[in-house]
Structure formats: C-alpha cells, structure tokens
C-alpha positions in Angstrom: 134.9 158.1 147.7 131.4 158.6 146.3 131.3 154.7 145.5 132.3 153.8 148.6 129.5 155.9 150.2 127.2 154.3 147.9 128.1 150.9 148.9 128.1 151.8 152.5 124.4 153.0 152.2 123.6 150.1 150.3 124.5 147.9 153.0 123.4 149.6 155.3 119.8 149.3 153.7 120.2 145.6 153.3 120.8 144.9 157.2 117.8 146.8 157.5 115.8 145.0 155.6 117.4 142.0 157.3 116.4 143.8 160.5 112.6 144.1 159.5 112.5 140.5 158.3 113.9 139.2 161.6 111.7 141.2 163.4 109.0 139.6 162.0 110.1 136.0 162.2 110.7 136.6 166.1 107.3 138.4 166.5 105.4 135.8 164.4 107.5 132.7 166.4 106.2 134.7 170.0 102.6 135.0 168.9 102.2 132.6 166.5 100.7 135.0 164.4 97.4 136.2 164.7 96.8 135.8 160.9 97.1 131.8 161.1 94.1 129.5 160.0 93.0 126.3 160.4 91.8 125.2 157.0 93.3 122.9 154.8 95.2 124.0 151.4 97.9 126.8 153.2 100.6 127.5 151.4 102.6 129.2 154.2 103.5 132.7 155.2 104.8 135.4 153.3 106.5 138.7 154.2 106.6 141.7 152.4 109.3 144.0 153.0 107.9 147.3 151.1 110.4 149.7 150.7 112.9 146.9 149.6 110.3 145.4 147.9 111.4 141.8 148.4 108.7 139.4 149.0 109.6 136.2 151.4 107.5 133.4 151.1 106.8 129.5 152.0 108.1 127.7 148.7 105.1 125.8 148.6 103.5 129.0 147.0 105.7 128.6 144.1 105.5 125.4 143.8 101.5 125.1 143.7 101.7 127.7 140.5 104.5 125.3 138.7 107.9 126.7 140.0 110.4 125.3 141.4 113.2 127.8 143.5 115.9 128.2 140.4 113.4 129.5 138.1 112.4 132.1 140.4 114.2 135.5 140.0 116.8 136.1 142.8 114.8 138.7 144.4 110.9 138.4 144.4 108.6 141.0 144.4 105.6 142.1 145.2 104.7 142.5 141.1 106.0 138.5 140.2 102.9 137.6 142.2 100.1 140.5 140.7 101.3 140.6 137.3 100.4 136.9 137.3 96.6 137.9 138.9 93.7 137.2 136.1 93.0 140.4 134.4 89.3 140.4 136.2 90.9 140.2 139.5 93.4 142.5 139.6 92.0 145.7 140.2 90.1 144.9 143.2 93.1 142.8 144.8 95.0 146.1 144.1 92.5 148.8 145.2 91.8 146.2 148.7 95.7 146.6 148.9 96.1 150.6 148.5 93.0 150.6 151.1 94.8 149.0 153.6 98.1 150.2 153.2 96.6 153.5 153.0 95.0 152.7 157.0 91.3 152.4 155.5 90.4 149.3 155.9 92.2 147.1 159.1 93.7 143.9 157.0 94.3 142.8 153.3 91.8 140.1 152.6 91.1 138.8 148.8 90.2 135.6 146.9 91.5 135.9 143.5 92.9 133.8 140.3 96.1 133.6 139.6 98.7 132.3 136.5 100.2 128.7 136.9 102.9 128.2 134.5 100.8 126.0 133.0 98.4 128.5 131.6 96.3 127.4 134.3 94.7 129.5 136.9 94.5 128.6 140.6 92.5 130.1 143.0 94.4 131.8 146.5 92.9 133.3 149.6 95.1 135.8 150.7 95.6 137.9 153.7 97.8 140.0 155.0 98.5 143.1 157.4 100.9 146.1 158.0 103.0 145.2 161.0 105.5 148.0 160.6 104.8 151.6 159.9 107.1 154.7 160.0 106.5 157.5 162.2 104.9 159.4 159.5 102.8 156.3 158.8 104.3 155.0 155.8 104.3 151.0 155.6 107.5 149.6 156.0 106.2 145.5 156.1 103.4 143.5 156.0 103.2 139.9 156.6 100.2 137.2 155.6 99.1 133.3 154.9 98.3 132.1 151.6 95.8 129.3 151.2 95.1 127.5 147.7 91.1 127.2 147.4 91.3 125.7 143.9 89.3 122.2 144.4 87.0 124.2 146.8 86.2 126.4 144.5 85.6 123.5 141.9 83.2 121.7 144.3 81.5 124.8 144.9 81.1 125.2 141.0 80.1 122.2 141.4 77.5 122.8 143.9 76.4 125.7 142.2 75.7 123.9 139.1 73.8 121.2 140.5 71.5 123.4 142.4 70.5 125.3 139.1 70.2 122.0 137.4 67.4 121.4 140.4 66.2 124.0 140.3 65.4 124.1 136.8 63.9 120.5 137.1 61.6 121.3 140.0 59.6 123.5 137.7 59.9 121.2 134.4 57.4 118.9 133.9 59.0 115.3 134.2 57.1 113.8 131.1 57.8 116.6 128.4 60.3 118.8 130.0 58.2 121.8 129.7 57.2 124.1 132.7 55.0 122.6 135.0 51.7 123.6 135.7 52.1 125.7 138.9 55.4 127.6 137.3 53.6 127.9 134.4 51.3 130.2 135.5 53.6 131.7 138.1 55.7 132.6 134.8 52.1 133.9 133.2 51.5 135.7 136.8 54.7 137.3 136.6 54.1 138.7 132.7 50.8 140.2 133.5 52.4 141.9 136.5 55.2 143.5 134.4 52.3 144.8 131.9 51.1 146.6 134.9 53.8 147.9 135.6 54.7 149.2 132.3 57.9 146.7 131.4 55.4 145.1 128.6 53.1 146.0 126.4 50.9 143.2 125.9 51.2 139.3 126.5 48.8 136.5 124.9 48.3 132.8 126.0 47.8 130.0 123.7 45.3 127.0 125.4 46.7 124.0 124.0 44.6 120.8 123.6 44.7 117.2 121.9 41.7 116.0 120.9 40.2 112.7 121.8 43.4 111.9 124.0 41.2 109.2 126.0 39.5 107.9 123.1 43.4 107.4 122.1 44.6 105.6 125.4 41.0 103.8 125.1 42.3 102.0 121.6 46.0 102.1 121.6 46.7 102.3 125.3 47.9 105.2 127.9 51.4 105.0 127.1 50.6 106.0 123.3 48.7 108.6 125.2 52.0 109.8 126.4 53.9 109.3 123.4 51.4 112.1 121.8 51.8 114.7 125.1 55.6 114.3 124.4 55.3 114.9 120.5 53.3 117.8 121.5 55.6 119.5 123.4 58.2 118.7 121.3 56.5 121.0 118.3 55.7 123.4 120.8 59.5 123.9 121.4 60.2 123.6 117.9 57.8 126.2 116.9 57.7 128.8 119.9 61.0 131.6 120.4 63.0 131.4 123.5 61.2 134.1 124.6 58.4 132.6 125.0 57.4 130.2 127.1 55.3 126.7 127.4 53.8 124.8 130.3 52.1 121.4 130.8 48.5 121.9 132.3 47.1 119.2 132.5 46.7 115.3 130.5 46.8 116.8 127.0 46.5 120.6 127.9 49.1 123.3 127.5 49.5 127.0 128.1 51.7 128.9 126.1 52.2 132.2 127.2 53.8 134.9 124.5 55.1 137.9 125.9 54.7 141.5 124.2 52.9 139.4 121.4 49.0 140.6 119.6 46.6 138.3 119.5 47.0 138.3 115.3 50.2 136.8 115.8 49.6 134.7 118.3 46.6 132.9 116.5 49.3 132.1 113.5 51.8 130.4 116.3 49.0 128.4 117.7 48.0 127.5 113.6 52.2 126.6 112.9 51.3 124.7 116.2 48.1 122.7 114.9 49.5 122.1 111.8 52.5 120.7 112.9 51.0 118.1 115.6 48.6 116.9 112.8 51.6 116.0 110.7 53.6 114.7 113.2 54.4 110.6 112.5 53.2 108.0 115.8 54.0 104.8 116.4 50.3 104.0 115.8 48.1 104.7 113.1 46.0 107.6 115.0 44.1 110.8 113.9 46.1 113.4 115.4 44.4 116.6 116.3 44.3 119.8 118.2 42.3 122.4 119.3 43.5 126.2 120.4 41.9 128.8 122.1 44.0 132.4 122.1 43.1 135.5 123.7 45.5 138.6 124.4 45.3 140.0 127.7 43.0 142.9 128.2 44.5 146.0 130.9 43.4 145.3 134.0 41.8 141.7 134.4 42.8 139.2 136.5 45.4 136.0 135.8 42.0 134.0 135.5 40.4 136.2 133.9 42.6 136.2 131.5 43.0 132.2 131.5 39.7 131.9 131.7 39.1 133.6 128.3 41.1 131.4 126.6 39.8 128.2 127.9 36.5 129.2 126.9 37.4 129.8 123.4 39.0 126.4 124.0 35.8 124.4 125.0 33.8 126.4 122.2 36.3 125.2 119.3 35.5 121.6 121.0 32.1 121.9 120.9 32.3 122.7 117.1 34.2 119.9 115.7 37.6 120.5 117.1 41.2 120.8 115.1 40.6 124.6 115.2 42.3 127.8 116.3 39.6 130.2 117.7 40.9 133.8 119.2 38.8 136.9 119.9 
C-alpha cells in the first residue's frame, strides 16, 4: 500500500511538472516571450523547472558545447550546465542567480565561459526570469534565451588588442621605438608629480646626446645619421631596467628618466651608456661619441627646471671636449 502511495505521488509530481512546462510553452507561444532578441548566435530557449529540477532546452545548446542528444543524461539539470561554468565565472553567474531567485534583482542576466567537450571554452549570454512563484514566493520555473558570443568576443579581443597596439605606437617614436618626445616628458611630468605627492622618493634624468651627428650625415650621409640614433637607442634599452624609461627628443638627443634613482647611480647608467655607444660596430668607419648631462630632481622645481638642469650640464660637457658624463 505504501508503494503504491509512493508511486501515486510520484506521478502526480510529474504531471505537474508537465503542467508547468506546458504552461510555459503556451504563454511563451501567446507572447512570444518578452525575453526574445534579435542578435545573431541564439541557441534557443530553455526552461527550468526548479523544484523538479529538469532543465528543457533548444538542442542547439548542446550541440554548440560538443553533444549530441544520446550523450546527454536522461534528465538535465540545472548543475550539467554550471558545473561546466569556468571556475572564474561561476560564482558571480551563481550569486546573479540566488539574487534573482531570491526577488532582488528583476531578471537573470550573465556572460560567462563555459566547458565544450573539447576542453574548449565558449562564451554564452544568458538570461532568464521567474515566471512562476508559489504563494509563499518560492520559485517554481524560470524560463530564458541562450546566445553563443564566442567569435564576438574573439573580435572584440581582437579589437582590444589592436587598440593597445596603437596606442602604444602613438607614443613610440617611429625611428627607434622609444617614447616620443611629447610622452616622454608627459611620462617625466607624471614622475615628478608622484614625488610630490609622496609615491616616490626621488627621480633623475639622463640628457642623452651624440656628438658631431651632422658632421656624421655631412661625410657619410643622413641615413648613417639614422643608423647611429637607432644604435643608440638600442643600448639605451639594453642598458636601462624596465622600470625606467627612455624617450627620443630630438635628432640625436634623448631623455632618460629613472625613477626613485640618486644622481650617483644615475651618472654610472649614463657612463654603461657612453661606453657602450662608443663601442658599438657601424657600417662606416665613424668616431662614435656621446655626451651626458645628469641631474636628480630637487623638491619643489618645475618639469623645466628640472630639464633644464640637465641640459645645461649637457651643453657644458659639449663645450669641454665632449664624450663625457657631467652630473651635479
């Protein structure tokens, strides 16, 4: 007698959730549900039947992660779908879902990553509602639309990537790849600042320059005169930290701006600097020289101030025979 109750009550609960589920179908057929996009990539509807917990969905939502319908279980629920979820998605798909089926929030609306059975992970926009509540308030169903945003998200990546990769060239400088001269001293602008406001301690700038660069172009012509500006810069990055940073100023000048770094050590960076460039191998047989001024910045000067003290320790190294390091 007690099994036969049981199976009566078990029946019973399955024609109700037969009930729910055609409820729904009807009701989305009359309104042609309010949830329903335009956009390309939908996977179908879904309906969630919560207290049976037995998901019904548009195959095509198993199909676009791999499955076909005999490899799915016989019953779906609501955990084959978010215990495939990429571990950083899955809390905030679930705490957006206990929101909503809790009454905070008005719909169920995420974009997460989800397990192919590939290994892959495909990217869904999902979003769904509580259609049916009982009188106490407790969800009975919900129903949604599933879209896969995969190669949107790719070109968006994509997108994403290039812009950076603009970005990042529209403040290099096109001959040696170093900042240009307006971002340079934007990024030397921006140092002094955070030594005023107490993020740094100190900051010194190298001035950078090649001696006799005309007299250069004059015998061996003004691409050899680029051909040293590259090989300049190129020691520069070889010898400065990533830290620190290097701009192109102007013809054969650079700035080279070292954050939270004395002037002591910044006159031997400039000298590794010198040194190296004089060594350096050209494609013609040319003295190859440099000249440095350094100077660390002093609390409460200006940007040229500050620039302008090591420019002058520039010109007087120039004035006294050049291929010298001078700091003060």
């Amino acid at each position: 007698m007690t099994d036969l109750r049981e199976e009566m009550e078990q029946i019973k609960e399955e024609l109700y959730s037969v009930k729910r589920l055609n409820k729904e179908l009807l009701d989305h057929q009359q309104k042609q549900d309010s949830l329903e996009f335009s956009w390309s990539g939908s996977l179908g509807h879904w309906f969630w039947d919560l207290k049976a917990n037995k998901v019904t969905f548009n195959p095509m939502k198993a199909a676009a992660l791999g499955f076909k319908n005999e490899e799915l279980p016989e019953t779906v629920d609501f955990q084959f779908f978010t215990d495939r979820l990429h571990p950083e998605d899955y809390e905030e798909a679930m705490q957006v879902m206990r929101d909503h089926l809790a009454g905070k929030i008005p719909v169920w609306e995420v974009k997460y990553r989800i397990l192919a059975k590939d290994g892959t992970y495909k990217t869904y926009y999902d979003r769904g509602k509580v259609t049916q509540r009982a009188e106490d308030g407790t969800p009975l169903f919900m129903r949604g639309i599933v879209f896969d945003i995969s190669e949107n998200e790719k070109e968006k990546e994509e997108l994403l990537r290039k812009n950076k990769e603009w970005e990042f060239q529209s403040k290099r400088d096109a001959l040696t790849g170093l900042y240009n001269r307006s971002n340079i001293l934007v990024k030397l602008g921006q140092i002094v600042s955070r030594i005023k406001t107490g993020k740094l301690n100190t900051v010194s700038l190298i001035v950078f320059d090649i001696d006799n660069l005309e007299h250069q172009n004059s015998l061996f012509g003004p691409l050899f005169g680029d051909e040293m500006i590259k090989r300049a810069a190129d020691v520069m990055k070889d010898v400065i930290e990533q830290e620190f940073y290097a701009g192109a100023f102007a013809g054969g000048k650079f700035l080279i701006v070292l954050p939270d770094i004395g002037k002591s050590e910044a006159k031997n960076i400039a000298e590794a600097i010198r040194v190296a460039f004089q060594n350096s191998e050209f494609s013609e047989p040319a003295e190859a020289s440099s000249s440095s001024g350094v100077a660390e910045y002093v609390p409460d000067e200006t940007v040229s101030q500050f620039f302008n003290r090591a420019d002058r320790l520039l010109n007087k190294v120039k004035r006294n025979g050049k291929n010298q390091v001078l700091s003060e």
